[in-house]
N, C-alpha and C positions, 0 to 999 in steps of 0.2 A: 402294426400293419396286419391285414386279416389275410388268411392262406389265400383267398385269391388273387387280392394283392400280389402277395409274393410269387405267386406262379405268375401273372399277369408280366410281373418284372421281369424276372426268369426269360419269358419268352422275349422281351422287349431286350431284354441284355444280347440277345444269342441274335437278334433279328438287327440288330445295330453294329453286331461282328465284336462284341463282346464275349466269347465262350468263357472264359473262367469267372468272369461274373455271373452271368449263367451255369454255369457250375457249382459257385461257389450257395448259391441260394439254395436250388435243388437237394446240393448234397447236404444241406441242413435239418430237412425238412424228411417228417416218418408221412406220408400221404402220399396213396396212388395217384392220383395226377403229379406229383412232382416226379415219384419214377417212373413216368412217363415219358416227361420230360427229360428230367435224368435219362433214358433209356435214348432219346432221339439226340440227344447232345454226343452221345456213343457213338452212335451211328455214323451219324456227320462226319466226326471224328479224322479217321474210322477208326473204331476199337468195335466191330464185329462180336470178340466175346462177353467184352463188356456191357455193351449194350442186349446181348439175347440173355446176361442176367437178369437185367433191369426191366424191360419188357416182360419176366416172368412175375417180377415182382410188380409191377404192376399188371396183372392179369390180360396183359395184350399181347396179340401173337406178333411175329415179326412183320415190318411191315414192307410190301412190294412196292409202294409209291414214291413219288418224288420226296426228296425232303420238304419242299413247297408246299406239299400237298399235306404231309401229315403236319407239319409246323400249323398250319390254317386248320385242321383237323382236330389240332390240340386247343387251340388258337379260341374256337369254336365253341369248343366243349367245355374248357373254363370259362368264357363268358355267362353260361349259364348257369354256371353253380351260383346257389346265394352265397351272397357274404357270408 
């Protein structure tokens, strides 16, 4: 399965109310967009500190939006990655 793949999954596990599935990929995974991921799975959560690790590690500030809104934002952005 190619990383987008797995990020594609990731969100589909967490988006289906699966979080440790979603967890369980992300936290497998060394690539900014999974701690990304990873970072918004925090949030959700709420693990607050966990999640402004993770945000750091993926080079994104915290974010003020709905989870909706960044879920579709992440959502987005891995679609356009190539394979």
């Amino acid at each position: 399965m190619s990383t987008k793949q797995q990020l594609l999954s990731a969100l589909e596990a967490e988006q289906a109310g699966d979080w440790d599935k979603a967890h369980e990929i992300v936290q497998a995974m060394q690539d900014k967009q999974a701690f990304w991921i990873h970072a918004y799975l925090h949030r959700k959560e709420p693990d607050v500190g966990n999640a402004a690790y993770w945000y750091q590690q993926a080079n994104k500030p915290f974010p003020h939006c709905s989870y909706d809104e960044e879920w579709q934002a992440i959502f987005n952005h891995i679609k356009k990655l190539k394979e």
